[in-house]
C-alpha positions in Angstrom: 17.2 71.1 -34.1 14.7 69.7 -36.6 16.9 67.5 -39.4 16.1 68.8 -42.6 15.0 65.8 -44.9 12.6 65.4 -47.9 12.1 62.7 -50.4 14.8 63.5 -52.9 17.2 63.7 -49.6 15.9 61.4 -46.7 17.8 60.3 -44.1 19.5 57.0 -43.5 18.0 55.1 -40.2 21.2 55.5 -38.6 20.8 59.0 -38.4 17.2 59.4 -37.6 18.3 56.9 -34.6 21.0 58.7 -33.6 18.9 61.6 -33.3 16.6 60.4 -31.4 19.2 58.9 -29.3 20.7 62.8 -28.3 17.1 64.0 -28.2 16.7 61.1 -25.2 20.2 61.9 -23.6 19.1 65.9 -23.5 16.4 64.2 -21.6 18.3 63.6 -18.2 16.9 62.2 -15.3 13.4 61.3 -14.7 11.0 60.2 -11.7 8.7 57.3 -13.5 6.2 55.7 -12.0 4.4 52.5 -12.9 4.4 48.5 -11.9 6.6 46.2 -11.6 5.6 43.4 -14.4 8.7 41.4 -14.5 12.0 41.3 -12.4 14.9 39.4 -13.8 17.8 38.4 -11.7 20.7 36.4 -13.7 23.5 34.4 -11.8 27.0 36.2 -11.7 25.3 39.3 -13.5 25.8 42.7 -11.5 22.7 44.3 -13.2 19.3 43.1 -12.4 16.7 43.5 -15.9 12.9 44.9 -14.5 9.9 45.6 -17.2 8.0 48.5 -15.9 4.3 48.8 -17.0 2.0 51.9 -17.1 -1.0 50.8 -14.5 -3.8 52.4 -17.4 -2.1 52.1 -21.1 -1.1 48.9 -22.1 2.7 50.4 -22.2 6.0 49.0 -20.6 9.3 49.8 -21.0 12.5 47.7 -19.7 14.0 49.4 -16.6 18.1 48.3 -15.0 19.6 48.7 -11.8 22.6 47.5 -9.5 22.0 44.5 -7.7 23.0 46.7 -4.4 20.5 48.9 -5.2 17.5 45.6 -5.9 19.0 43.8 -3.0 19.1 46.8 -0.2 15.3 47.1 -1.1 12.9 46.7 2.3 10.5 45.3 1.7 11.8 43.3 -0.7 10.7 44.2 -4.6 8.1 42.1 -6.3 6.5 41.6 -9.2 2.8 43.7 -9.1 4.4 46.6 -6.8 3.4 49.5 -7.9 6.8 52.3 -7.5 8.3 55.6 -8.1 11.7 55.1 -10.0 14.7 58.2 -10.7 16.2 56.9 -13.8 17.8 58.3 -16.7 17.1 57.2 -19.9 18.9 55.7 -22.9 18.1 54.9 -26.1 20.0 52.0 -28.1 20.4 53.2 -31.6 21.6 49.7 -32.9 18.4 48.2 -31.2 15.9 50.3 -31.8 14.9 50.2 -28.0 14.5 52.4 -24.7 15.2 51.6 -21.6 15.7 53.1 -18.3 18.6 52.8 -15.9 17.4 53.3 -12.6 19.3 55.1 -9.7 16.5 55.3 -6.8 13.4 53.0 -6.3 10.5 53.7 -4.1 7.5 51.8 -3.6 4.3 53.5 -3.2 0.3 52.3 -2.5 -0.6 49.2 -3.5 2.6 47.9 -4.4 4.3 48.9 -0.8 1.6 47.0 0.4 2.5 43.4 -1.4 5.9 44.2 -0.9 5.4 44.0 2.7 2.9 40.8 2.6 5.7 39.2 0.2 8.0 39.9 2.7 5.7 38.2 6.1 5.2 35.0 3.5 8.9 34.6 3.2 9.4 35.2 7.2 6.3 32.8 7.8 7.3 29.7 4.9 10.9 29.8 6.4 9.1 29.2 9.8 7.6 25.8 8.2 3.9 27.2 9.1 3.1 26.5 5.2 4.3 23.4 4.8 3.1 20.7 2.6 3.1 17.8 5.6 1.2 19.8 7.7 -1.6 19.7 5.8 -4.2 17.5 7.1 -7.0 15.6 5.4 -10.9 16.8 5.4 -13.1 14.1 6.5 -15.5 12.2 4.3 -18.5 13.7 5.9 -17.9 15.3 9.0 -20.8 15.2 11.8 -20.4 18.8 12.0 -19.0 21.7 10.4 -18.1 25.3 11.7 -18.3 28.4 9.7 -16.7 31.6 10.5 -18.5 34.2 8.4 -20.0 37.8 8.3 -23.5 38.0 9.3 -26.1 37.7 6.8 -23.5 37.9 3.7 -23.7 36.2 0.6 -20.5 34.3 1.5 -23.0 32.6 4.1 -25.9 31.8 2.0 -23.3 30.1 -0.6 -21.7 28.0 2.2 -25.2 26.7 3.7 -27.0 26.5 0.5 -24.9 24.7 -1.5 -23.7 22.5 0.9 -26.9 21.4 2.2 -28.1 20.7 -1.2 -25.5 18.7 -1.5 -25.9 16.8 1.6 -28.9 18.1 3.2 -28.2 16.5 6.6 -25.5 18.6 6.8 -25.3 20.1 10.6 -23.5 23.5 10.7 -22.2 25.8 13.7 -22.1 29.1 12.4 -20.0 31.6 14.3 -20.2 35.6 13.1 -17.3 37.8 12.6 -15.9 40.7 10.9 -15.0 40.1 7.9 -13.5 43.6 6.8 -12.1 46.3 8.8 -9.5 46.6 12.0 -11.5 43.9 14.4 -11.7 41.1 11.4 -8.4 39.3 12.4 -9.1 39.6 16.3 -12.6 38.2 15.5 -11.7 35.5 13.4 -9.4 34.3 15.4 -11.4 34.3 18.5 -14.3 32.2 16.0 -12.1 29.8 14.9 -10.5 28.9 18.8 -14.6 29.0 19.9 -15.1 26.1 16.9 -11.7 24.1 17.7 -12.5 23.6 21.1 -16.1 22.5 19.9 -15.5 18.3 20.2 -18.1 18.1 17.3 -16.7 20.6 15.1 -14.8 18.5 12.4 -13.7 20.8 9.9 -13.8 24.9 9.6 -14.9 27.0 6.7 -13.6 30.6 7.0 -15.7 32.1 4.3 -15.7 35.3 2.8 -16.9 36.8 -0.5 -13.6 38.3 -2.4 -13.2 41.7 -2.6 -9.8 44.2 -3.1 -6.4 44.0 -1.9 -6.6 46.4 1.3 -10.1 44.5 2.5 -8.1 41.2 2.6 -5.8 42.2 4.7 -7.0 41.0 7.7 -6.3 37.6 6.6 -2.7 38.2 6.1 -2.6 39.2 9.5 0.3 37.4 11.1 -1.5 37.0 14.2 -4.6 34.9 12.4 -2.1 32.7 10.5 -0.4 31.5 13.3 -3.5 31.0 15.5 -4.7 28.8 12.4 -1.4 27.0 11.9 -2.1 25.7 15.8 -5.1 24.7 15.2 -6.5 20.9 15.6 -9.4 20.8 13.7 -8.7 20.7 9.8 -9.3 24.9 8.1 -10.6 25.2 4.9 -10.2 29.1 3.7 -12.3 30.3 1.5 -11.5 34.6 1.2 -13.0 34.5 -2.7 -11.2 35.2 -6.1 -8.8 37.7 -6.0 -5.4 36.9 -7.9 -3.9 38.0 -5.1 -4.7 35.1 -2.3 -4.2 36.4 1.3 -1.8 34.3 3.5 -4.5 32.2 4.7 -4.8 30.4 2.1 -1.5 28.9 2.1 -1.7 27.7 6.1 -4.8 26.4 5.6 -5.1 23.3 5.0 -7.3 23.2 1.9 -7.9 26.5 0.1 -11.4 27.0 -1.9 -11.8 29.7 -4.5 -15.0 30.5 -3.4 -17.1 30.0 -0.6 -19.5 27.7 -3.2 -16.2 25.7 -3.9 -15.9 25.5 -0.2 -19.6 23.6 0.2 -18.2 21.6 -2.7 -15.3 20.5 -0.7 -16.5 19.7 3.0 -19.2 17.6 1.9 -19.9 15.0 -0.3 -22.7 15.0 -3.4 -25.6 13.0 -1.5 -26.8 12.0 -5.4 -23.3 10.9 -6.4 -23.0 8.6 -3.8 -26.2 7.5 -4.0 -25.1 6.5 -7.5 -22.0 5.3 -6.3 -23.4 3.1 -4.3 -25.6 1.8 -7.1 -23.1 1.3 -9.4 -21.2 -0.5 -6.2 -24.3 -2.8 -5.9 -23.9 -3.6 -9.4 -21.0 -4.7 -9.0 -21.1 -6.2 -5.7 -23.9 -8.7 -7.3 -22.4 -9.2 -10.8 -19.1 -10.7 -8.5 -21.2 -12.4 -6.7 -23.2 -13.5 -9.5 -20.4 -14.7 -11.7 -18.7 -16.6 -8.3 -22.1 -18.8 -7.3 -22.1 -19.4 -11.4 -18.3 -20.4 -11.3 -18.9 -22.7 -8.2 -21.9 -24.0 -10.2 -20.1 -24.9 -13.1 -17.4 -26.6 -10.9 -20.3 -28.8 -8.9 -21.8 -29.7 -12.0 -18.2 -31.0 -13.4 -17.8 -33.3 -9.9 -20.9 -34.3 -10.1 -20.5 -35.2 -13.5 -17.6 -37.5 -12.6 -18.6 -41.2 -12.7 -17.3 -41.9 -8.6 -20.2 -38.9 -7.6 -22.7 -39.8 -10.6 -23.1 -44.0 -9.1 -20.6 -44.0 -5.8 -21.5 -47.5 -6.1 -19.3 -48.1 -8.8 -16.2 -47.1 -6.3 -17.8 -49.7 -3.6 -17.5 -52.4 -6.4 -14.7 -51.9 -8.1 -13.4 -51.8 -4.4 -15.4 -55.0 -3.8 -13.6 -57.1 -6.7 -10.5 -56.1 -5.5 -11.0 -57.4 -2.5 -12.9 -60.5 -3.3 -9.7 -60.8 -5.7 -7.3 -60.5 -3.2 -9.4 -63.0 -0.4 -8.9 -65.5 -3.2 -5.3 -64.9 -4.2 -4.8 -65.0 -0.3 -6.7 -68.4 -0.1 -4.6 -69.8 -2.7 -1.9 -68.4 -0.8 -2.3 -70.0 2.2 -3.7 -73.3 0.6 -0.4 -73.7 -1.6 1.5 -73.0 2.0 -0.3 -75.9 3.6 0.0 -78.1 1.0 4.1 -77.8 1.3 3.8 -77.1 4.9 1.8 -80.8 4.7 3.9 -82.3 2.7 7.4 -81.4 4.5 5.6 -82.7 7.5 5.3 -86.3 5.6 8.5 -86.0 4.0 9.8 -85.4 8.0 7.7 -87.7 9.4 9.3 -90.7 7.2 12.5 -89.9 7.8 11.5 -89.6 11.1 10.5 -93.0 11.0 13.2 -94.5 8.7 14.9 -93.3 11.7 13.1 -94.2 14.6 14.2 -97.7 16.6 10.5 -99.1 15.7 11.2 -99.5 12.2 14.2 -101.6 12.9 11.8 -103.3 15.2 8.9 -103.7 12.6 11.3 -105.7 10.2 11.7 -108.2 13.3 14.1 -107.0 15.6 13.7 -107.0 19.4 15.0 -104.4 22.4 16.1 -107.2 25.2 16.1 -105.1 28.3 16.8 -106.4 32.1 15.0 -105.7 35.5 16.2 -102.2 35.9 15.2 -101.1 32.0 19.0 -101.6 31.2 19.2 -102.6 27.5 21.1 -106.0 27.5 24.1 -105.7 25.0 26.3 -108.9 26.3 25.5 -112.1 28.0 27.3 -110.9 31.1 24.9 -108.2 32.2 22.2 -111.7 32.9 22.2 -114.9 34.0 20.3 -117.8 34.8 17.1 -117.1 36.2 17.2 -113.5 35.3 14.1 -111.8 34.4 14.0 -109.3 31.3 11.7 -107.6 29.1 11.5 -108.3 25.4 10.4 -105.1 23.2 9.3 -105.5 20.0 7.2 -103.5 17.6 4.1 -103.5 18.9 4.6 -104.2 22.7 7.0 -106.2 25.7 7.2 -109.6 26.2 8.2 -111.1 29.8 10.6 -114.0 29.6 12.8 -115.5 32.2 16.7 -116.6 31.3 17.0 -120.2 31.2 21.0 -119.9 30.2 23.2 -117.8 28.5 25.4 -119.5 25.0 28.3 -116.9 23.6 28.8 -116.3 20.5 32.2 -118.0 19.1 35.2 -116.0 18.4 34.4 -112.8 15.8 38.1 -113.5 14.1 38.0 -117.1 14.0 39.3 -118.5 10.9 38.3 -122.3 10.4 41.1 -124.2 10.3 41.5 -126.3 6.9 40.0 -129.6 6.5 
């Protein structure tokens, strides 16, 4: 029934939400269907919170359900899938808001479809084929690159193009396949095994200009990713711009946006490293520059030093030393003499206040007989003996005419 209000008896907001609340619980159960913009799932919370949006007007409206019912989902639900929900609605009169509480979910199109690719990415990341140490480094500027691309397609023209502009000698093996349709994975896959087994291949571009959702499939195809994930020679994919990247991107090794990006990416700007290499020369000779001026400087301060500027002055400085040092040894040796000398004297006439000859030179004799005996007493000769008389300077012969003792040493003279 229509409430009955006017401006001298309006209704309190209470009431007009209450009435809107039965008019939305006469409602019952309805089949909505929209996308899924937003799924919420809280730890230890039964209910999981979902924010449906309408695919043409910009309205959504937030949507609960069990967690049995979210979890026994196949494939799993994700956000962008598009899906058919029974739910009953409710409105909150203390809020102010609507909501649905969802009792069956079915996804439908589009969002079946990224249900089911969400569901190979989890299967395929928990085999390790997307991880982050797998990836492998392009090369600087590979000899040759391979590119696996539709036949005379823009995606082409981009690649070649830009790349050799960049680098225009560039050296390309092109290999054709189907970029769209039911042979594009088989195709692709046997263009990229042709270019790995290719020794001079270095890096592959798999190159393809964008488009929808169903025409990328084929590089979601679980068959490609794997046959790229075994792959030696580093893949760079390149599917275009969708939001939505296919699941090649993520086992390739580097992913481009575009196929221009791709050009960008395989091979270096010839003019920036020409200028690199300028600005390297610059440098290069400004360090070499400021080293031959610092060794410079550093010559310039030895040879400024007063042993480089004369070396003579070393050789004479050297050169009074030793001049100073013959003489000091001179005087060394000529003071040692001198008491050398003079101990020698000082020897010598002891030696000689010593010596037998100096008792001779103050007039005594050495009487010796025939055999060289020295005589001490009258009984070692007698009459007719001959002896030898030394004195100072030489012997005398003599005969003994007789022999006269000396009177007693002791004897006292008797008193007269």
């Amino acid at each position: 029934m229509a409430l009955e209000t006017s401006a001298q008896s309006p209704a309190p907001v209470r009431q007009i939400a209450n009435a809107i609340a039965g008019w939305v619980e006469r409602l019952g159960a309805v089949w909505v269907e929209g996308q899924v913009a937003q799924v919420s799932r809280r730890p230890g919370v039964g209910t999981v919170f979902l924010t449906l949006r309408d695919s043409v007007a910009d309205v959504s409206v937030p949507v609960t359900c069990s967690r049995q019912l979210f979890d026994g989902l196949n494939p799993p639900l994700v956000e962008g899938a598009s899906v058919v929900i029974n739910a009953k609605p409710s409105y909150y009169a203390n809020r102010g808001t609507l909501s649905l509480y969802a009792r069956e979910i079915k996804m439908v199109g589009l969002g079946e479809l990224l249900a089911r690719l969400e569901q190979r990415r989890q299967l395929l990341a928990a085999e390790g084929l997307f991880a982050q140490e797998l990836k492998r480094r392009l090369p600087f500027l590979p000899g040759k690159v391979g590119l696996v691309t539709a036949p005379n397609s823009a995606a082409e023209r981009d690649v070649l193009d830009n790349a050799r502009r960049r680098w225009p000698a560039v050296a390309f093996e092109v290999v054709h396949a189907a970029m769209q349709g039911t042979r594009a994975a088989a195709e692709v896959m046997e263009a990229v095994a042709r270019l790995d087994r290719d020794p001079a291949v270095e890096v592959i571009v798999i190159a393809r200009g964008g488009g929808a959702v169903e025409d990328l499939l084929p590089f979601s195809d679980e068959g490609l990713i794997r046959a790229v994930a075994r792959v030696r020679t580093p893949v760079v994919s390149a599917i275009g711009h969708e939001p939505d990247s296919p699941l090649l991107d993520l086992v390739a090794d580097v992913r481009a946006s575009t196929p221009t990006d791709a050009a960008k990416l395989v091979v270096p700007d010839v003019h920036q490293e020409l200028s690199g290499l300028g600005q390297a020369r610059l440098r290069m000779r400004q360090s070499v520059r400021t080293r031959v001026e610092h060794e410079q400087h550093r010559l310039d301060a030895l040879r400024e030093r007063p042993s480089l500027a004369d070396p003579r002055t070393l050789i004479d400085d050297r050169g009074a030393e030793l001049t100073a040092l013959l003489e000091r040894s001179r005087r060394t040796l000529r003071h040692a003499l001198d008491r050398a000398t003079d101990d020698i004297g000082h020897q010598r006439a002891r030696a000689r206040a010593l010596s037998p000859l100096a008792t001779l030179e103050r007039g005594y004799a050495v009487l010796q007989d025939a055999d060289g005996h020295v005589v001490t007493t009258i009984d070692s000769v007698g009459a007719g003996a001959a002896v030898s008389v030394r004195v100072a300077d030489g012997r005398i012969a003599a005969t003994v005419d007789s022999t006269v003792p000396d009177p007693a040493p002791h004897q006292e003279e008797e008193p007269a």
